[in-house]
C-alpha positions as CSV (number, residue, x, y, z in Angstrom):
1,X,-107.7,106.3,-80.5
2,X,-104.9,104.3,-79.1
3,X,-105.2,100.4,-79.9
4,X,-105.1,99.3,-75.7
5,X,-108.0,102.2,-75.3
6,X,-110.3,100.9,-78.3
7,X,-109.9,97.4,-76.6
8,X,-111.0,98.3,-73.2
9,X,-113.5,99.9,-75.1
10,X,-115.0,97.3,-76.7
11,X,-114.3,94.5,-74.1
12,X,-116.7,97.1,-72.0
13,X,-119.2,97.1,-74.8
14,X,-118.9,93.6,-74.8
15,X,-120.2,93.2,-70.8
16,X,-122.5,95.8,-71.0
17,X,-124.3,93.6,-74.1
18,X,-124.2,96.5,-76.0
19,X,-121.1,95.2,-79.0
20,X,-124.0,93.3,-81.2
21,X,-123.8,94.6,-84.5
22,X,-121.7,95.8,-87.3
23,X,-118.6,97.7,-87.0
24,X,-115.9,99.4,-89.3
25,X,-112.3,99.7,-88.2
26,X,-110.9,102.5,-89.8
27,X,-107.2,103.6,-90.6
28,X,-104.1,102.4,-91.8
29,X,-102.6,99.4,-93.2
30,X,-100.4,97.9,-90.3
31,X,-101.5,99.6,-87.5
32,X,-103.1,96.7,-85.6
33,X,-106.5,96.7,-86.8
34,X,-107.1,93.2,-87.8
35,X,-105.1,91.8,-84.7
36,X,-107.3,93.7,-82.4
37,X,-110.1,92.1,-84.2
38,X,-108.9,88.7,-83.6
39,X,-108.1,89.8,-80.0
40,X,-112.1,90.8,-79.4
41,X,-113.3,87.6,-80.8
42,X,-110.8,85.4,-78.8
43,X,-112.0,87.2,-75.7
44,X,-115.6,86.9,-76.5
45,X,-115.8,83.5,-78.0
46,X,-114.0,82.7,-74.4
47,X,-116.9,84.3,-72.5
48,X,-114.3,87.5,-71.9
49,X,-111.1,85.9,-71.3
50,X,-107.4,85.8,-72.8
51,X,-106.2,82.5,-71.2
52,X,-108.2,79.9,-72.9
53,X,-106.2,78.4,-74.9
54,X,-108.3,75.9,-76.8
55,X,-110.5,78.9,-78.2
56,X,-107.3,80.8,-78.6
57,X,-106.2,78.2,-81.4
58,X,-109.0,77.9,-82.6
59,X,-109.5,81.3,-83.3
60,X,-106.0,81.5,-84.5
61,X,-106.3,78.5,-87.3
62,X,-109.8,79.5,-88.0
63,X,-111.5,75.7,-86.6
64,X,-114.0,77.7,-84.3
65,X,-117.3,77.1,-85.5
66,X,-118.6,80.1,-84.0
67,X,-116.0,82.2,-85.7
68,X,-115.4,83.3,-89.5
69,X,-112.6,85.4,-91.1
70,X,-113.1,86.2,-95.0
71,X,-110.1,87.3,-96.4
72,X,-108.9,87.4,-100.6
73,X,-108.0,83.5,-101.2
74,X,-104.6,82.9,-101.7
75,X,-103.3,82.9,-105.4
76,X,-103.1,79.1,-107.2
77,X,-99.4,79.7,-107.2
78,X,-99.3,80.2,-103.4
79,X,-101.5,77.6,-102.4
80,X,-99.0,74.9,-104.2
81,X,-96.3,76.8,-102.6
82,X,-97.9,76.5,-99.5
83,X,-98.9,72.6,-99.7
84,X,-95.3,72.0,-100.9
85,X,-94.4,73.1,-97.3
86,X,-97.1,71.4,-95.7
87,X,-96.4,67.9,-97.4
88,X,-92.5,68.2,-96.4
89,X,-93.5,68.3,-93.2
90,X,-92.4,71.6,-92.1
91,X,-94.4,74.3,-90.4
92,X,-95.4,77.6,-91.9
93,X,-93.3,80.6,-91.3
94,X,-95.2,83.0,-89.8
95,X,-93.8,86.0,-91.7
96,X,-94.0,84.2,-95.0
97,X,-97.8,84.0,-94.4
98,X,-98.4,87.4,-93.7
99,X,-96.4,88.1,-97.6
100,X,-97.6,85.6,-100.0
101,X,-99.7,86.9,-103.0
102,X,-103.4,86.6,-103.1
103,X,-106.8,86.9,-105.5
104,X,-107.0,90.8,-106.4
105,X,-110.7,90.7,-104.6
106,X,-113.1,89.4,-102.1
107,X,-116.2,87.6,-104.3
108,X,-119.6,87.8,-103.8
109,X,-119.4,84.0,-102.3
110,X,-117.1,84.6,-100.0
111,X,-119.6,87.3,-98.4
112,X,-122.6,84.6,-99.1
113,X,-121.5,82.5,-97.1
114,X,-121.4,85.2,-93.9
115,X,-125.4,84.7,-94.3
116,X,-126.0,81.3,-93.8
117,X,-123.2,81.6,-91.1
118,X,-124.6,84.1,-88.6
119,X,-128.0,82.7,-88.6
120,X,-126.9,79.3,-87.1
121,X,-127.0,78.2,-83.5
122,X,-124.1,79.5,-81.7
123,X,-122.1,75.8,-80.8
124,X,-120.1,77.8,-78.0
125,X,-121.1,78.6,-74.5
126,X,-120.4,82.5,-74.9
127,X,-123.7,82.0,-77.0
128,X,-121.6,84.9,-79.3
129,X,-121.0,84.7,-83.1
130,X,-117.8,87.0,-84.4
131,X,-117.2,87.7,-88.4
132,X,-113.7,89.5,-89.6
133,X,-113.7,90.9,-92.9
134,X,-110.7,91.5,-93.9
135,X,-110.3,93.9,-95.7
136,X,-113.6,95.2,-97.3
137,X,-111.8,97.6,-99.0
138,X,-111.0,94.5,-101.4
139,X,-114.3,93.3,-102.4
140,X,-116.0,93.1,-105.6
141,X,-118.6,95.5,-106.4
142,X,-120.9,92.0,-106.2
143,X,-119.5,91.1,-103.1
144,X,-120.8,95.0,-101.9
145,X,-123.9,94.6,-102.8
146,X,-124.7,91.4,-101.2
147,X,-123.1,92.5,-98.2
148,X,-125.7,95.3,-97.6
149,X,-129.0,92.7,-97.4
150,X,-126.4,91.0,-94.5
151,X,-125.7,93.9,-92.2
152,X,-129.8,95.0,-93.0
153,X,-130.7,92.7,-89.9
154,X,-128.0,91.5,-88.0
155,X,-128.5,88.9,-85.6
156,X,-128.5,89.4,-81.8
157,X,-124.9,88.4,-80.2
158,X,-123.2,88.9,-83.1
159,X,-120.4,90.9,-84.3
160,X,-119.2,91.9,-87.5
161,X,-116.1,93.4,-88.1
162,X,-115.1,95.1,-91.5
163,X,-111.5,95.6,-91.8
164,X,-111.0,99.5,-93.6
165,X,-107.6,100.8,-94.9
166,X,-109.4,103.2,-96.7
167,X,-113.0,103.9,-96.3
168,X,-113.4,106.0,-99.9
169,X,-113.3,102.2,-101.3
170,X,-116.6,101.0,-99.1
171,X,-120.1,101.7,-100.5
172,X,-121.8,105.0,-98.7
173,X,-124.6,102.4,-97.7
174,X,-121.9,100.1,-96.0
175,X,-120.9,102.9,-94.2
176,X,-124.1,104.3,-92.8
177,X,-124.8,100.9,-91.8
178,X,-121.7,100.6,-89.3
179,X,-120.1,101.5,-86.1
180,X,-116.6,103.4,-87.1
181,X,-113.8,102.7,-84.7
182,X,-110.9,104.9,-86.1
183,X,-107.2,103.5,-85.4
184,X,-104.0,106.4,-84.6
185,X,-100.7,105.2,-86.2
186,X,-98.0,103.5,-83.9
187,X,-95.3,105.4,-82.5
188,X,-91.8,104.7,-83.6
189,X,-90.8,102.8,-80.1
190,X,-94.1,101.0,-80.4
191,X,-93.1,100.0,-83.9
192,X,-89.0,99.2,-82.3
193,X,-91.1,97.3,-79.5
194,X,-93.1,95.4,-81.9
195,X,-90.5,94.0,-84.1
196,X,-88.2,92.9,-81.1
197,X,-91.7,91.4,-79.5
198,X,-91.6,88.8,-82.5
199,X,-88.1,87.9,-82.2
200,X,-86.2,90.4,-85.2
201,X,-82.4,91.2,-83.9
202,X,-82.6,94.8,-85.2
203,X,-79.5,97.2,-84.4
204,X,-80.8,100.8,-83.2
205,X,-79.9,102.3,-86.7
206,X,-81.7,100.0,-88.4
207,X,-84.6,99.8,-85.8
208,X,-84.4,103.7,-86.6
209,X,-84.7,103.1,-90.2
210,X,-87.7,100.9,-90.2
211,X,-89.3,103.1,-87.6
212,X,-89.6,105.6,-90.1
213,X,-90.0,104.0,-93.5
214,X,-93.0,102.0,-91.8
215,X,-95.2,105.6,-91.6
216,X,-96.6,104.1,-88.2
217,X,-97.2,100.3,-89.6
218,X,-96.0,97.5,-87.8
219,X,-96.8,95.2,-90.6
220,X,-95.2,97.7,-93.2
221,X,-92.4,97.3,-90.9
222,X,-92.6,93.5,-90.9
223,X,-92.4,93.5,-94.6
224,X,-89.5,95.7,-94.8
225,X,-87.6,93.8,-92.5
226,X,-88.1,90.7,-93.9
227,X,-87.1,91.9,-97.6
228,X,-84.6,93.9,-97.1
229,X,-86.2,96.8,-97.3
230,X,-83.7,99.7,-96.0
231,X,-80.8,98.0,-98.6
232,X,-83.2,98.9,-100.9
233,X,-83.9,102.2,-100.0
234,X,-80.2,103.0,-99.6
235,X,-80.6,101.8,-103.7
236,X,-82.8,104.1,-104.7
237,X,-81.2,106.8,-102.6
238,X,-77.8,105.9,-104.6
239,X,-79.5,106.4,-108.2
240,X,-80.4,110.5,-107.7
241,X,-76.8,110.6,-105.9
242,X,-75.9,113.0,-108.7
243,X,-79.2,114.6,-109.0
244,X,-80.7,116.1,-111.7
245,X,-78.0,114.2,-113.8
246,X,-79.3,110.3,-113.5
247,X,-77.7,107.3,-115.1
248,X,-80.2,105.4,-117.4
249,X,-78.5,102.2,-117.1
250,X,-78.2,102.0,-114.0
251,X,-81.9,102.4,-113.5
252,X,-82.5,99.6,-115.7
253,X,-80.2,97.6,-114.4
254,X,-81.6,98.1,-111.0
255,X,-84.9,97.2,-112.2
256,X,-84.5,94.3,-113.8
257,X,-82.7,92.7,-110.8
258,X,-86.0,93.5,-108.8
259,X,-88.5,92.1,-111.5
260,X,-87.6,88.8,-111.3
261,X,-89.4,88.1,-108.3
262,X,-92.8,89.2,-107.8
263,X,-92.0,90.2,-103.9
264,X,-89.1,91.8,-104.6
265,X,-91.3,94.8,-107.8
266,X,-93.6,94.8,-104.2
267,X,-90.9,95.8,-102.4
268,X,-89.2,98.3,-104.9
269,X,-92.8,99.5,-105.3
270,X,-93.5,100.1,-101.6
271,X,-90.1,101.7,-100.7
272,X,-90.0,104.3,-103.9
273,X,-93.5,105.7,-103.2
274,X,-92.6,105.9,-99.5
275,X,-89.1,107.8,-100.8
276,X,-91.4,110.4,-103.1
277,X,-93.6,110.6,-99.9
278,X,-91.1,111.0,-97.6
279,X,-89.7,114.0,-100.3
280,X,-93.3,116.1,-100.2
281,X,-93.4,115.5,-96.3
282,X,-89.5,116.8,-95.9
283,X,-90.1,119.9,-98.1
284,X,-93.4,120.7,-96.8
285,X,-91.9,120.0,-93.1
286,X,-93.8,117.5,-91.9
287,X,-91.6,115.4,-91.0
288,X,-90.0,116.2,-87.5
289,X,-88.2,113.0,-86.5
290,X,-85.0,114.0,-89.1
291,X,-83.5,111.7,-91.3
292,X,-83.2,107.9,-91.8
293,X,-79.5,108.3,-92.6
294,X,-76.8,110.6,-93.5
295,X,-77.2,109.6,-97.4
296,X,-80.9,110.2,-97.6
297,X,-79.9,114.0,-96.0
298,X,-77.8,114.2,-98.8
299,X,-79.7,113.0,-101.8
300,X,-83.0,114.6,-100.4
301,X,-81.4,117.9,-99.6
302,X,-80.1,117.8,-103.1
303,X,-82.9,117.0,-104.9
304,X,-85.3,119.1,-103.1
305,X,-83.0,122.5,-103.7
306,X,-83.6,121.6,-107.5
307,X,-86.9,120.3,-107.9
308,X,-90.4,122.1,-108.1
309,X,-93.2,120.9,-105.2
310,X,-96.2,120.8,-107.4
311,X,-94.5,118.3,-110.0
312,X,-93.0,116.1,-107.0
313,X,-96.5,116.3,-105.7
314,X,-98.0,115.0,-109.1
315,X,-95.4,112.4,-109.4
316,X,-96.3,110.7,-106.2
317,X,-99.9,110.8,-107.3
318,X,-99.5,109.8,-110.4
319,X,-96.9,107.0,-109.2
320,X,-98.8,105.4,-106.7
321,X,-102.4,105.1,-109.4
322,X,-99.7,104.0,-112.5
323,X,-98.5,101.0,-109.8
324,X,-101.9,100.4,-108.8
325,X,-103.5,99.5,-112.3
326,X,-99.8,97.8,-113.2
327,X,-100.9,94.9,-111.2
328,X,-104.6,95.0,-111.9
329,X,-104.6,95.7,-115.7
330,X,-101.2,93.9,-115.9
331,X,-98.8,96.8,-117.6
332,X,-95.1,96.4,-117.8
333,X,-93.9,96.5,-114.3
334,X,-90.5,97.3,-115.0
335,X,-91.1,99.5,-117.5
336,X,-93.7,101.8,-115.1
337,X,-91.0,101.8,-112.6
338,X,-88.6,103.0,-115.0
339,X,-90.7,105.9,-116.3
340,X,-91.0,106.9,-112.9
341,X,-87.4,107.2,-112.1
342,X,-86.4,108.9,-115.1
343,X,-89.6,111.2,-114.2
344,X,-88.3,112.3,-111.1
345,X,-85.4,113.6,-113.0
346,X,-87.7,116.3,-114.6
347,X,-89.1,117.8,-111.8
348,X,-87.0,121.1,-111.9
């Protein structure tokens, strides 16, 4: 379903006293999820409006009492970042809040402290109590467990939201246990609309660009925008120029420019698995907007006239897990990147 459909949806539930409970919205990373959720709970916190304000920023900076968001903490690193910011004075950049690193998981205290939560006295006069989690796809196995005894017996006029980019990472249990609300993928103008809505200049190639890199995500879109994310696919493009023949130090060169900053091996991770994607999806045609750009109709045509499906197929599976458990077990980062460029090499 269409975001504006699931929220007349729900804001229907919501009159007809019938949106109690627990609920799981599915799909995506990016596709408005988590803003929708927000949405629902400034309307009913508000007693089913949009236009009051005070519960709107409350909401917003989390001070409403009848409101809770769980969410991984931010890293120690970020939070001095962050207070640096704060104690100069200055206010927080939006964008830079949506990107800055945080725990690996939800813990089985954040989710503890959803019980004691929901079972005191609404202090609003909607009577209503909402709960965000986002996303329980991140918590702990702990974290799981103790959320099951919460969702056993939920509280009248309350709502519980768990934010899902990928419900094979939710307990069955958690799932039988909740509502499913299942999220389409933005168009590309909806994604071109979006940006522009939150005050990006973007040119219409480069609204074209991010349109399709994103996969349907605004807030993949968001990120690419604000790192530069088309300069570096036009990078990566530029190493397989010459394909199969690849030059090794340029690859490492390339690299270890993009390790230095922590956002920046997000980035270069992010845009090369959405370049092998974007490969399987072009070969297997699935892909009927065209191309980003000239050069990627170049170094794509090339590539795929050479290289065998199966093994490009592999090497996107085996890319995206290799990344994965680089940042959990704490590999090499530039060296996995590297074997995976060189790798793509040998797919003949």
């Amino acid at each position: 379903m269409r975001r504006e459909e699931i929220k007349a949806w729900l804001e229907g539930l919501w009159h007809k006293q019938t949106l109690s409970g627990s609920w799981i919205f599915c799909g995506s990373e990016g596709i408005g999820k988590s803003s929708l959720a927000t949405d629902l709970a400034k309307y009913v916190l508000s007693g089913g409006r949009y236009d009051d304000e005070k519960t709107n920023f409350q909401v917003l900076n989390g001070s409403h009492p009848d409101f809770l968001l769980i969410r991984r903490g931010l890293t120690e690193k970020e939070k001095k970042e962050r207070q640096k910011v704060l104690d100069s004075g200055k206010a927080l950049d939006d964008e830079e809040e949506l990107t800055r690193d945080r725990n690996s998981f939800i813990g089985v205290d954040d989710i503890r402290s959803i019980d004691k939560f929901i079972h005191m006295s609404p202090s609003g006069f909607s009577g209503w109590k909402m709960v965000i989690i986002d996303s329980a796809d991140e918590m702990n196995l702990n974290a799981s467990n103790a959320l099951l005894k919460i969702l056993e017996e939920p509280p009248e006029q309350t709502v519980m939201i768990l934010i899902s980019h990928n419900q094979s990472k939710l307990l069955p249990t958690i799932l039988s246990r909740c509502r499913k609300v299942y999220f389409s993928c933005m168009r590309k103008d909806e994604i071109v609309d979006g940006l522009r809505g939150l005050g990006f200049d973007i040119s219409s190639e480069e609204a074209r660009g991010l349109s399709y890199l994103s996969g349907g995500s605004l807030g993949k879109a968001i990120f690419l925008k604000s790192n530069g994310g088309l300069n570096t696919y036009n990078d990566i493009l530029n190493l397989f120029i010459n394909f199969p023949q690849v030059n090794v130090n340029s690859i490492y060169k390339f690299t270890e420019k993009k390790e230095k900053e922590e956002k920046s091996y997000k980035l270069l991770k992010e845009v090369y698995i959405t370049f092998l994607y974007r490969l399987i999806c072009i070969q297997s045609g699935l892909i009927e907007e065209g191309y980003i750009s000239e050069l990627e109709k170049e170094v794509t045509g090339r590539i795929l006239s050479l290289s065998d499906k199966e093994k490009l197929l592999l090497l996107w599976e085996r890319s995206t897990e290799l990344f994965n458990q680089a940042e959990v077990l704490y590999l090499d980062k530039k060296q996995v990147m590297v074997d995976s460029l060189l790798e793509l090499s040998l797919c003949l």
